[in-house]
C-alpha positions in Angstrom: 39.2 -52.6 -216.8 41.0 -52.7 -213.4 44.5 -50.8 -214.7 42.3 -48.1 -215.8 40.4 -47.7 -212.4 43.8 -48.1 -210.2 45.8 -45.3 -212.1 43.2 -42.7 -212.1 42.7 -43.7 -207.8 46.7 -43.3 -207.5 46.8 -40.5 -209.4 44.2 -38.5 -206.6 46.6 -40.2 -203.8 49.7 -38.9 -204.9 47.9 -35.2 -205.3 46.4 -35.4 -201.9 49.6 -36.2 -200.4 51.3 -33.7 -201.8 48.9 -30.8 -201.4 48.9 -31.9 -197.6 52.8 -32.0 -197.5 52.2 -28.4 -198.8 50.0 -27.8 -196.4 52.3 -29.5 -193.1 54.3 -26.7 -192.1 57.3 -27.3 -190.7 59.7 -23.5 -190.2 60.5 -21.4 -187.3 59.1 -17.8 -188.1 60.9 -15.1 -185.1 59.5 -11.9 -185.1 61.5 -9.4 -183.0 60.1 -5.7 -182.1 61.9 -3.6 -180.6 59.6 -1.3 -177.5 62.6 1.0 -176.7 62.5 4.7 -176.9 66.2 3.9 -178.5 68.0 2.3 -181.7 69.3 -1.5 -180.5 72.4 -2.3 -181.8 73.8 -5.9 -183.2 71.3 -7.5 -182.4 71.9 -11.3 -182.9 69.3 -14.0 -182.6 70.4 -17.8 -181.5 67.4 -20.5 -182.1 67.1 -23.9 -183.0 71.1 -24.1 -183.5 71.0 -21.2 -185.7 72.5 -17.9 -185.3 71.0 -14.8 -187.7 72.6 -11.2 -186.9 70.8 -8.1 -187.7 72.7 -4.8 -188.0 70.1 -2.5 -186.3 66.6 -2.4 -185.2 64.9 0.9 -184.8 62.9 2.1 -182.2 59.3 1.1 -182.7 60.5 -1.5 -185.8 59.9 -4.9 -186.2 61.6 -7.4 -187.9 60.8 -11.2 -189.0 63.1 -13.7 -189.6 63.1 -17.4 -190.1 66.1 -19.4 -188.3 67.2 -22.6 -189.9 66.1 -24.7 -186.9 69.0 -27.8 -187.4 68.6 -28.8 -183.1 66.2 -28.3 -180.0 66.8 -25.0 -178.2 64.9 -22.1 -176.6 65.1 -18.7 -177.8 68.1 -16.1 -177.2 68.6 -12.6 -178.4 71.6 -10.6 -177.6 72.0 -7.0 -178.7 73.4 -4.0 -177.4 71.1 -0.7 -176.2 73.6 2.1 -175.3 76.8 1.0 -173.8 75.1 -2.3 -172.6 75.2 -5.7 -173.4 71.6 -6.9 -172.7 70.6 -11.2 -173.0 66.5 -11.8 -173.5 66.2 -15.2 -173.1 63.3 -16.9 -174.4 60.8 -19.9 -172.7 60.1 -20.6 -176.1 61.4 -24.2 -177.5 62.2 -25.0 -180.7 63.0 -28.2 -182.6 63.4 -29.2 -186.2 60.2 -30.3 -188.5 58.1 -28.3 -186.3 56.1 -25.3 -187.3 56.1 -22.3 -184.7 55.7 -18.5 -184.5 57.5 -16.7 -181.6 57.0 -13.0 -181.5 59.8 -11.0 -178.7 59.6 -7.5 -178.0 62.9 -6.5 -176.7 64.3 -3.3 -175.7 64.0 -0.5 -172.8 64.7 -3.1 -169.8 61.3 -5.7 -171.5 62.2 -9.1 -172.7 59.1 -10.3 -173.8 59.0 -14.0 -175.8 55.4 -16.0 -176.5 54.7 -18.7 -179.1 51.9 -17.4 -181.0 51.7 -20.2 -182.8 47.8 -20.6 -184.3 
């Protein structure tokens, strides 16, 4: 009579673990706008020992992406606006098997970086 009680009870453990390792969160989610009145051009984001390059971000567009956060480290976007080479860097710190949502608005002289995270 006990076997049957215990495998049913370790059954509903191993579900509840999993549904909360489901649940446990643990990526970096970057989500860069860009305010100027202009295109920005290789833009390049470096976080959490990662490094993801976009081609182009239109004025006005935003785009998300999710860094393979491998070491601790703040947030750092280089891009270029015109004929300049322009550095926003980030108060924002990241480190691995932790969940976080940075948002940056970059572009026309702002540099703009907050954790959002909710």
């Amino acid at each position: 009579m006990t076997e049957r009680c215990v495998l049913p009870g370790f059954l509903l453990a191993l579900v509840g673990f999993g549904l909360s390792g489901c649940l446990l969160r643990t990526d970096a989610v970057v989500s860069i706008k860009n305010v100027s009145a202009h295109d920005l051009d290789h833009v390049v984001l470096e976080a959490g020992g990662d490094r993801v390059e976009l081609d182009q971000l239109v004025s006005g567009a935003r785009h998300t992406l999710r860094p393979n956060v491998t070491g601790d480290s703040s947030v750092r976007i280089v891009y270029r606006e015109g004929d300049a080479s322009i550095v926003c860097e980030g108060d924002v710190y990241l480190t691995n098997n932790m969940h976080v949502v940075v948002e940056a608005e970059i572009g026309g002289g702002v540099c703009r970086v907050a954790d959002v995270t909710r």
